[in-house]
N, C-alpha and C positions, 0 to 999 in steps of 0.2 A: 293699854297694850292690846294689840287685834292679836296676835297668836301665842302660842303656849309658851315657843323660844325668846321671845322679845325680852329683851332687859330694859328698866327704865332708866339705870347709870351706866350706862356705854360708855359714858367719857370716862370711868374709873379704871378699864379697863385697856391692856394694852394688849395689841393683837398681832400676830393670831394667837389664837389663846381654845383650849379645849373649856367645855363647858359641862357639867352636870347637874340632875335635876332632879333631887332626893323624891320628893313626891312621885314623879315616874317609876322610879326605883324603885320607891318600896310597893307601889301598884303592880311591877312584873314581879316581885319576889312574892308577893300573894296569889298570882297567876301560877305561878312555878309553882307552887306548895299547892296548890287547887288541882292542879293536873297529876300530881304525884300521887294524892291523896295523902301525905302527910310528910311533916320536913323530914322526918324518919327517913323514907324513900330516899331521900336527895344526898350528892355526894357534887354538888356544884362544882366547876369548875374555875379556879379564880385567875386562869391567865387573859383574861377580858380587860377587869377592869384596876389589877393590883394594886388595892387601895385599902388599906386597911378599914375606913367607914365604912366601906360597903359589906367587909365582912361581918364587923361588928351587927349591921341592920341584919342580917340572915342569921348571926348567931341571935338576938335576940327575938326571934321568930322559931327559936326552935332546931334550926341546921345545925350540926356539932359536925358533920363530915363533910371534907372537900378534898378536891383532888388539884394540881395544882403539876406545872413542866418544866421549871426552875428551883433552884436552890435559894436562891431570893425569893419566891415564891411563899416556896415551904419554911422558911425563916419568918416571913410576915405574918403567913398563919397559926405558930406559933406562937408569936407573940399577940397575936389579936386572941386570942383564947381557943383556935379550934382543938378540937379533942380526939379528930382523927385524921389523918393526912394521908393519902395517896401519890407516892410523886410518882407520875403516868411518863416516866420519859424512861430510855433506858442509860441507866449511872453508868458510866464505864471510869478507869484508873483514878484517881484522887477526886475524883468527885463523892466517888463510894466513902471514903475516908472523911472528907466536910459530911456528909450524911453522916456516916454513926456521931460525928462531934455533935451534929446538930441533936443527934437524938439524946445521947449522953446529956447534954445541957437541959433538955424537956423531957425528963423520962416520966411524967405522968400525960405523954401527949403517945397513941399509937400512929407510930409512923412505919409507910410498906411501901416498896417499891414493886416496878413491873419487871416482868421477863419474858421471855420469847423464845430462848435461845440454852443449847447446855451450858455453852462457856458463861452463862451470866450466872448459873447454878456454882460451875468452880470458880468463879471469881470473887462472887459473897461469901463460900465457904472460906475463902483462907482469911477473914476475919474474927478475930473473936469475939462476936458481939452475933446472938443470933437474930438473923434478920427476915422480915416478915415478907412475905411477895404476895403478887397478883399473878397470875399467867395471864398475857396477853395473846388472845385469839386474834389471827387473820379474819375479820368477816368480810373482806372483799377490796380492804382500801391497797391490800399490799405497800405499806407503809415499815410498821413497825406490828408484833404478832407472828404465831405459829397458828398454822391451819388446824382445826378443828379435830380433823383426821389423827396426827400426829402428838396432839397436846397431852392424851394419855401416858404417852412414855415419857414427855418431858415432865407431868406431874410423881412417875415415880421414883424420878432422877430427885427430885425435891423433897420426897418422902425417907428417900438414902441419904442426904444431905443433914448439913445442920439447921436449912432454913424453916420458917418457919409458915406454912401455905393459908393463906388468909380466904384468898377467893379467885373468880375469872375476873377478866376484862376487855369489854368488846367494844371498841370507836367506830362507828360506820358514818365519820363527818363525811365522805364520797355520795353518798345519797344524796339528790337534789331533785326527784319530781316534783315537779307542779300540783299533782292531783296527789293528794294523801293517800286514797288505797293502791296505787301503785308505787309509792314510796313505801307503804306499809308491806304491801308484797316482798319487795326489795331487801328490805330488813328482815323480813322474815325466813327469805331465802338465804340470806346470811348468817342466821342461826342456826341451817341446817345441821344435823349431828350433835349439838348441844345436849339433847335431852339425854343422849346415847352416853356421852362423854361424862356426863354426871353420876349416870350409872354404873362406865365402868369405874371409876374411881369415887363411887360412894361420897361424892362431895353437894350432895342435892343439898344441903344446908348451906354450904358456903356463900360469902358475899357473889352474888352478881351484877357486878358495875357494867351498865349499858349505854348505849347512845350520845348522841351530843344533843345540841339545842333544836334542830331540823327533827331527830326521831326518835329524843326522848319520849313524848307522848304515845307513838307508838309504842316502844315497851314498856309502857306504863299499865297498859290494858295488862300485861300479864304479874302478877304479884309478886314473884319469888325477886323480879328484877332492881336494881336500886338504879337511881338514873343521877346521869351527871351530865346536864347543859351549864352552859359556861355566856353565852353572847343571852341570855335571855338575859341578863339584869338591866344592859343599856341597849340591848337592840341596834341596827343599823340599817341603810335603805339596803344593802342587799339582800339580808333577810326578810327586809318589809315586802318582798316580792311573795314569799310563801303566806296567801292569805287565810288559810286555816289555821295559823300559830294567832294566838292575842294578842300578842306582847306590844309595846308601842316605843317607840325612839327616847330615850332618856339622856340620849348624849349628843350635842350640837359642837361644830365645829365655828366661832366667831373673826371672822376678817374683816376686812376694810379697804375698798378701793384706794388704789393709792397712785393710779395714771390714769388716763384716756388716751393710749397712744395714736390711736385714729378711727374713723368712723365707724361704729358696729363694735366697737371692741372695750374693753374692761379687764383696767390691770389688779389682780388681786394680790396681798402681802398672805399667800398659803401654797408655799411651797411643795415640793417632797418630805421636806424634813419637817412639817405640820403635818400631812395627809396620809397614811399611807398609798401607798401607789401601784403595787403591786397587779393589781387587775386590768388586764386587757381593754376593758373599758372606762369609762369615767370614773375617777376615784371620789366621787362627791357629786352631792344633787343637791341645788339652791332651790326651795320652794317657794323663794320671794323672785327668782328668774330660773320661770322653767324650761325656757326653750334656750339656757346656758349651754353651749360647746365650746371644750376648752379645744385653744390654738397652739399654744404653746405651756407648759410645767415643765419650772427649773429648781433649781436647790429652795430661791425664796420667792420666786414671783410664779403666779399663774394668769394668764392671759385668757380671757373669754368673749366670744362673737356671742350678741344679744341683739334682737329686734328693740331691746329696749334701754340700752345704749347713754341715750339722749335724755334720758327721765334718772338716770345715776349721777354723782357729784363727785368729786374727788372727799373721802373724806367718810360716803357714807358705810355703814354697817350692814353686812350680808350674815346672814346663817347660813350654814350648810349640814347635810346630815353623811357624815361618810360613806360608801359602799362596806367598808370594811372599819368594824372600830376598834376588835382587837390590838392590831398592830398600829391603828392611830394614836391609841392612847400611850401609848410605850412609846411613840415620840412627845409624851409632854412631861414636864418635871412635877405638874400642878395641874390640877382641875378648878374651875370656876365652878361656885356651887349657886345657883339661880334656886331662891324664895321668892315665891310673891311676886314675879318678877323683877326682882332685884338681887343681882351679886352681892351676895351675903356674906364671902368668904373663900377659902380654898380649902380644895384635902388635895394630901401628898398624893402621887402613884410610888409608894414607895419600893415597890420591887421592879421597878422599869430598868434597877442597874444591876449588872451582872455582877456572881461572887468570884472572884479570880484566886485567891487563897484562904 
């Protein structure tokens, strides 16, 4: 095999089909735990690769906390053994209610939700069941979060309440420089008031969950912080763009040409419903055809213009590495697991399906 993605039983496999690559794996999760300085620090995020394997490799290294944006999510990590859960979305009407079921079912498991907002203060209180929060701070994605300024009164609305305050929570995935000390700036600008905000409300102990996968390492430099990246475990080419992270590509997307509808061109079986697609740009980079433009992407074909065209067969096998693998992976029911170069097996993505009751 010349590179790391090749399989030597391609023919056992039917495509498109996503792919994983345990030894990559477990190389970023000792990357992640090297930057944190200990798995302690880490509160990972598992809407990446929702697969219960992957959790088990972290749990067995040490990780006991993760955060997670789904109710399938937080189901999964439950039952893969985590021991502490954060669901980082905000619960609104019956969702709150599957939450306490779930918690009721694992009550040796701490589970908290986020909030931002009063009305999410009266909406957990008229449960009976006291429930643990995060306050989510705005640090600039204007997303989801209350501004830094104003989280004091919303923390003494929770100290009146029945809930019960666990700690902060600050996402700043909207950061994207190239150069890390002005990413590092950027994030730090975004914690402005922090220090203040801990003093008026006497909560300097409490958890602080920071960053994502782009400026976790940034707040790693300061100690009090716990950090939750999520895309480090399989990495993707649009992150392989920030060359100060280490992390290296652990997840391949496998197709196979399946037309030549005419000269320069290359019909591939990797749709939308394989790739995600959401990005302005190319959703996928061939590094076996690098000068790939795609022409056309439809539900199951994609079309690509190649200088190299002519040197392709109906039949043969391309890899690809997503832009985006988050939401790739959530369109597969199954991951290929590549040993040795060889397909060795599958793990589920078992929370790729939504809880509906």
């Amino acid at each position: 095999m010349n590179q790391w993605y090749d399989i030597s039983n391609a023919d056992d496999l039917l495509s498109p089909a996503l792919l994983f690559y345990p030894d990559r794996i477990d190389a970023n999760i000792d990357r992640m735990i090297n930057i944190a300085g200990s798995a302690e620090r880490l509160r990972p995020h598992s809407k990446t690769y929702k697969c219960r394997d992957i959790i088990e490799m972290q749990i067995a290294k040490g990780i006991r906390k993760f955060k997670c944006a789904t109710l399938a999510e937080a189901q999964l990590l439950a039952e893969s053994g985590a021991a502490e859960i954060l669901l980082a979305y905000p619960l609104v009407g019956p969702t709150q209610d599957r939450l306490i079921a779930l918690i009721n079912q694992y009550p040796h498991i701490e589970f908290a939700v986020l909030i931002d907002h009063p009305e999410h203060v009266a909406q957990w209180s008229k449960h009976e069941v006291s429930i643990s929060v995060f306050i989510d701070l705005d640090v600039g994605m204007h997303r989801t979060g209350i501004g830094i300024e104003a989280a004091a009164e919303l923390f003494q609305r929770v100290q009146q309440s029945d809930l019960s305050f666990q700690g902060w929570h600050a996402y700043d995935g909207h950061l994207r420089q190239s150069d890390v000390e002005e990413r590092a700036k950027a994030a730090q600008a975004g914690m402005t008031g922090l220090d203040t905000l801990l003093e008026q409300t006497q909560t300097q102990s409490a958890e602080i969950v920071c960053g994502g996968s782009i400026t976790f390492p940034i707040h790693a430099r300061f100690p009090e912080r716990h950090l939750s990246p999520g895309t480090t475990l399989l990495w993707d080419y649009g992150y392989s763009q920030f060359t100060d992270l280490p992390f290296e590509i652990a997840a391949c997307l496998f197709t196979r040409v399946i037309s030549r509808p005419s000269q320069g061109l290359l019909c591939l079986d990797l749709g939308h419903k394989a790739v995600a697609s959401e990005t302005k740009g190319s959703p996928i980079y061939f590094p076996q055809i690098e000068d790939a433009k795609i022409t056309t992407h439809s539900e199951e074909h994609m079309v690509i213009r190649t200088a190299q065209a002519e040197q392709w067969s109906i039949g043969d096998v391309l890899y690809g590495w997503p832009w985006h693998i988050c939401p790739t992976v959530a369109l597969h029911q199954q991951a290929g697991i590549v040993t040795d170069h060889r397909l060795s097996s599958f793990w589920e993505i078992a929370a790729r399906h939504r809880i509906y009751q």
